[in-house]
C-alpha positions as a Python dict, from the first residue, in 0.01 Angstrom:
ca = {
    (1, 'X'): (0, 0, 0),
    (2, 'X'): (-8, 356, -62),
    (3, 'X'): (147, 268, -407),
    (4, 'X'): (-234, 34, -468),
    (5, 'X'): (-432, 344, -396),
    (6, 'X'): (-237, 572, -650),
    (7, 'X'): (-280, 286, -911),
    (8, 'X'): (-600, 215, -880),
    (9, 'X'): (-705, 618, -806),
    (10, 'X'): (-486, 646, -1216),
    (11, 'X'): (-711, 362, -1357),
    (12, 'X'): (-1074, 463, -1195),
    (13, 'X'): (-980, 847, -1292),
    (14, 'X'): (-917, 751, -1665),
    (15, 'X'): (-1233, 478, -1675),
    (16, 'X'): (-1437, 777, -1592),
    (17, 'X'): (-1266, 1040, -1870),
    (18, 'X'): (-1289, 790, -2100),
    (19, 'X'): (-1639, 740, -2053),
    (20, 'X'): (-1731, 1072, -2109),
    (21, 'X'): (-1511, 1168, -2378),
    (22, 'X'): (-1725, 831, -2568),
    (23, 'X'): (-1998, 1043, -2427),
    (24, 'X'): (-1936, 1372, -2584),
    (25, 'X'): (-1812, 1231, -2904),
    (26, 'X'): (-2143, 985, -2952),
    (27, 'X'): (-2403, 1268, -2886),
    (28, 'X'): (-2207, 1608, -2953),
    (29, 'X'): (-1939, 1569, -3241),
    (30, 'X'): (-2107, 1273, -3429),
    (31, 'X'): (-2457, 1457, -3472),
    (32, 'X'): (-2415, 1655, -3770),
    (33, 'X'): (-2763, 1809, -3690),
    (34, 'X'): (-2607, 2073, -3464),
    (35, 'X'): (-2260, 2313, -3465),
    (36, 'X'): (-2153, 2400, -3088),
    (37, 'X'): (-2021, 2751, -3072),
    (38, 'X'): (-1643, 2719, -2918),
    (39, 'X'): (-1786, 3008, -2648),
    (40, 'X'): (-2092, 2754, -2564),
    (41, 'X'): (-1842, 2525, -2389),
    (42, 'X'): (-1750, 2758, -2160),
    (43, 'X'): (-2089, 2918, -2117),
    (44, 'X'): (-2232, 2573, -2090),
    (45, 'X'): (-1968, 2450, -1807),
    (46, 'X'): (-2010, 2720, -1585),
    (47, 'X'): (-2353, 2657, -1577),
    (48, 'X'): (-2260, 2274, -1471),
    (49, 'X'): (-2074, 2370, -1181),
    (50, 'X'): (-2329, 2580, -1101),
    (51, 'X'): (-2595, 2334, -1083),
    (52, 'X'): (-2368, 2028, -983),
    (53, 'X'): (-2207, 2267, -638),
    (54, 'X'): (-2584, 2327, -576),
    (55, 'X'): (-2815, 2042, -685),
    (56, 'X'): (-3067, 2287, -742),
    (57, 'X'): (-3316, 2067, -923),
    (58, 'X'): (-3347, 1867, -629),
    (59, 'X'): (-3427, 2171, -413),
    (60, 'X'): (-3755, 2175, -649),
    (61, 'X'): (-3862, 1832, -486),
    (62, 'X'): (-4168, 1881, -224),
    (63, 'X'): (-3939, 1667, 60),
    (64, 'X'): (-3673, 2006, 136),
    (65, 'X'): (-3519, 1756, 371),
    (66, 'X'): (-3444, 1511, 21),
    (67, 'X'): (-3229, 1768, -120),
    (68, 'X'): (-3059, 1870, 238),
    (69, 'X'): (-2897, 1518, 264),
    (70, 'X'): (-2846, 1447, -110),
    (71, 'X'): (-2629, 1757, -108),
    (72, 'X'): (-2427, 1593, 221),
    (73, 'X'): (-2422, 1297, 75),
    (74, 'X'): (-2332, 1397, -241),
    (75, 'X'): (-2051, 1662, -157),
    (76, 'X'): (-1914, 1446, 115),
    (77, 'X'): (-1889, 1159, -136),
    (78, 'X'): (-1746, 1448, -403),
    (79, 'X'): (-1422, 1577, -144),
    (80, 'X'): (-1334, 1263, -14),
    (81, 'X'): (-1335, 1112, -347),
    (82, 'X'): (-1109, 1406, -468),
    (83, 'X'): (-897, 1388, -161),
    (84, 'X'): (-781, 1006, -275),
    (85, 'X'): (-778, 1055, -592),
    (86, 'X'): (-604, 1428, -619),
    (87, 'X'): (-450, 1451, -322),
    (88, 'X'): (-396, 1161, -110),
    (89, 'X'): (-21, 1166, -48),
    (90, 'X'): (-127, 1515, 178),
    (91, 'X'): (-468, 1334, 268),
    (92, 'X'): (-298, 964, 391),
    (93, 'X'): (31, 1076, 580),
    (94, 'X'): (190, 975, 867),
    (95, 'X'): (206, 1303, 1047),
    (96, 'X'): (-57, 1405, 1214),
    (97, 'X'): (-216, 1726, 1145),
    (98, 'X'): (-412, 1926, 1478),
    (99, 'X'): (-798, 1927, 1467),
    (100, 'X'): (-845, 2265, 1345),
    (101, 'X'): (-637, 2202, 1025),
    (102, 'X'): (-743, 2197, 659),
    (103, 'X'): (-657, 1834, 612),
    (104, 'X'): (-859, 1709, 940),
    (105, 'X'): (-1160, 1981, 904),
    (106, 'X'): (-1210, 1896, 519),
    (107, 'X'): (-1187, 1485, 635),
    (108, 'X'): (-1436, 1512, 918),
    (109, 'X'): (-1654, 1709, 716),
    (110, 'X'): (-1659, 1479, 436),
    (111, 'X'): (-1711, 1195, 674),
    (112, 'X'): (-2037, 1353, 818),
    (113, 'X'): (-2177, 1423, 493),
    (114, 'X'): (-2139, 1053, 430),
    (115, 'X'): (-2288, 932, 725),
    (116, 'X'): (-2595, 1199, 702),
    (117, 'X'): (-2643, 1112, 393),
    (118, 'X'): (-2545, 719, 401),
    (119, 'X'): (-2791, 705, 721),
    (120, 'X'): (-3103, 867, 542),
    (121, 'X'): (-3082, 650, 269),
    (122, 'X'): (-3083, 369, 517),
    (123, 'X'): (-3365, 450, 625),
    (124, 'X'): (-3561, 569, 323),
    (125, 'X'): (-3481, 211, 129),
    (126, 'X'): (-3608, 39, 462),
    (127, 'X'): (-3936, 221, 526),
    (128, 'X'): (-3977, 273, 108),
    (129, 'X'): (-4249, 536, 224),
    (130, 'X'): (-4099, 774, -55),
    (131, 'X'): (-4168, 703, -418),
    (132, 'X'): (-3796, 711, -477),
    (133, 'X'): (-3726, 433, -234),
    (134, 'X'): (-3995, 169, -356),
    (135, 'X'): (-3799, 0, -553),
    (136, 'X'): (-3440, -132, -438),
    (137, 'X'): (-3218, -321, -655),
    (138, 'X'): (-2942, -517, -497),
    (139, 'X'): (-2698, -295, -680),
    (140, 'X'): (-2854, -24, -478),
    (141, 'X'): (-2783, -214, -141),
    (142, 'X'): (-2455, -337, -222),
    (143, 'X'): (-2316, 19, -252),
    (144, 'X'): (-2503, 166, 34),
    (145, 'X'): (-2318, -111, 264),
    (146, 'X'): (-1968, -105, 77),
    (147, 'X'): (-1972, 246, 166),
    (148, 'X'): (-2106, 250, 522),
    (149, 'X'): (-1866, -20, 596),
    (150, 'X'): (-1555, 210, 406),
    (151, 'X'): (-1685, 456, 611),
    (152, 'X'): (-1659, 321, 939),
    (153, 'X'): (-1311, 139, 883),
    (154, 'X'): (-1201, 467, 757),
    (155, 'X'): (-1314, 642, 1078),
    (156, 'X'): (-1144, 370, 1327),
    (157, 'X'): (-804, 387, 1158),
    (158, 'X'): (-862, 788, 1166),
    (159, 'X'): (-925, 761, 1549),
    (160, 'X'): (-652, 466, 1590),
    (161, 'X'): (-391, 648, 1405),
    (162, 'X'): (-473, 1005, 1633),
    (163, 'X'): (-429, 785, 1987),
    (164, 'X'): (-103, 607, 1874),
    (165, 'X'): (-226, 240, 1850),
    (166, 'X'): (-23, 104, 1567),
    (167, 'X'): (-159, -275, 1555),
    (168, 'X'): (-524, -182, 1522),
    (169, 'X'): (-448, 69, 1317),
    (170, 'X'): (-281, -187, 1058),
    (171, 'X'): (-528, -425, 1081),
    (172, 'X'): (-855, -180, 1033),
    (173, 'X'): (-630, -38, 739),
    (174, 'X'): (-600, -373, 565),
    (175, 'X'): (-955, -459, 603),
    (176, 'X'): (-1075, -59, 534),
    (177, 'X'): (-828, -126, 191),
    (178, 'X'): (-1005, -469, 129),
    (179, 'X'): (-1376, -298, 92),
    (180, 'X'): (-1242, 46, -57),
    (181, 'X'): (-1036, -96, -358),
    (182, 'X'): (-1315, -328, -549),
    (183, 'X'): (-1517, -37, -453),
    (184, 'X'): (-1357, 208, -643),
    (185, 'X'): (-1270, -7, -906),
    (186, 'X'): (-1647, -139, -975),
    (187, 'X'): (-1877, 68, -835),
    (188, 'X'): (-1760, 419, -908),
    (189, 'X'): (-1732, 371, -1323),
    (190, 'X'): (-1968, 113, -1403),
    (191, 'X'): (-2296, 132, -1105),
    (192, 'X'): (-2612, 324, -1112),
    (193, 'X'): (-2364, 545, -861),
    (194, 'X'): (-2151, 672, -1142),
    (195, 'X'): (-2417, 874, -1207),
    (196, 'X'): (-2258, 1143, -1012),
    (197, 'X'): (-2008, 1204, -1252),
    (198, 'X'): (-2190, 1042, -1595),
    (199, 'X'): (-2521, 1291, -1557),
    (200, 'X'): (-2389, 1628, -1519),
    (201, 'X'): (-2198, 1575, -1833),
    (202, 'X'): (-2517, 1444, -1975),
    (203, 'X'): (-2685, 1750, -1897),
    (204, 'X'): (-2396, 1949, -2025),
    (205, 'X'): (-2399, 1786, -2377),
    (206, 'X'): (-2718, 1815, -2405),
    (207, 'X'): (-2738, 2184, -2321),
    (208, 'X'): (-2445, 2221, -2580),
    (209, 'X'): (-2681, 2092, -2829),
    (210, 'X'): (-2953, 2314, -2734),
    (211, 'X'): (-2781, 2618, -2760),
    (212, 'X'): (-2667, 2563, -3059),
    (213, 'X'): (-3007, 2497, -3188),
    (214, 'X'): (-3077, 2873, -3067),
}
């Protein structure tokens, strides 16, 4: 099973490079209009992390509380993502780690920012009082519940591995592997959700180009 999870981790990881190299090469190195300095890529990049660490644009929004739970969400989202895709023979093991270790702390952290920022969503595409949340597509839904539910299947084989019940912990896996794999494989590259990874690079070409211009 674990062997699944590396394979489709491999072909998710390079969907997404590929993406953006196409990316870079369509608006950077095909526009003959501009020459990026070689020192403007790693000017440009620090600036990226920078901004992408902090989502500082969305502190600039009048709802403070907005950019509180878009940063849970989003860096919640961001380590457990990299902790199954970089490092999920240490993440998924069979031994289990105490509370207070890096493995369980950085997990139950990244589950909370999920369900913070999973549960305010909720809520703001239900009530649609925010401008944001007017308009749902289903696309918008169907994410929003694949990753609830990965969520909470995630969290009951967590607590059914920790308490040594083998059969429900098998059977929540199976059905926690059912939602998370079609997940992976559709929603992260290819939904309105990839823009986690898809606009920061955006942002980064095009501040490429602009220094240049300078």
């Amino acid at each position: 099973m674990m062997d699944i999870v590396i394979d489709t981790n491999v072909l998710v990881a390079g969907l997404l490079v590929i993406n953006i190299i196409r990316m870079w090469y369509k608006t950077v190195f095909q526009d003959n209009s501009v020459k990026v300095k070689f020192s403007s890529y790693f000017v440009e990049f620090y600036k990226l992390i920078i901004h992408f660490a902090t989502q500082k644009r969305f502190n600039k929004c009048e709802e403070k509380s907005y950019w509180l739970w878009h940063w849970l969400l989003m860096s919640g989202y961001t380590l457990m993502f990299t902790m199954i895709v970089v490092f999920l023979p240490w993440f998924q093991t069979e031994k289990i780690y105490e509370w207070y270790e890096p493995q369980r702390i950085l997990g139950y952290y990244a589950t909370f920012g999920l369900l913070i920022g999973l549960i305010a969503a909720f809520i703001g595409r239900i009530k649609k009082t925010s401008e944001k949340f007017k308009f749902s597509h289903i696309s918008d839904w169907l994410f929003i519940i694949m990753l609830i539910l990965t969520t909470i299947t995630g969290i009951l084989v967590h607590f059914f591995r920790i308490y040594g019940m083998p059969v429900a912990t098998y059977y929540s896996y199976i059905i926690h592997m059912a939602i998370l794999v079609p997940m992976i494989i559709i929603e992260v590259p290819f939904s309105k959700w990839s823009h986690l990874a898809y606009r920061p690079f955006a942002v980064y070409f095009a501040n490429l180009k602009k220094a240049a211009t300078k």
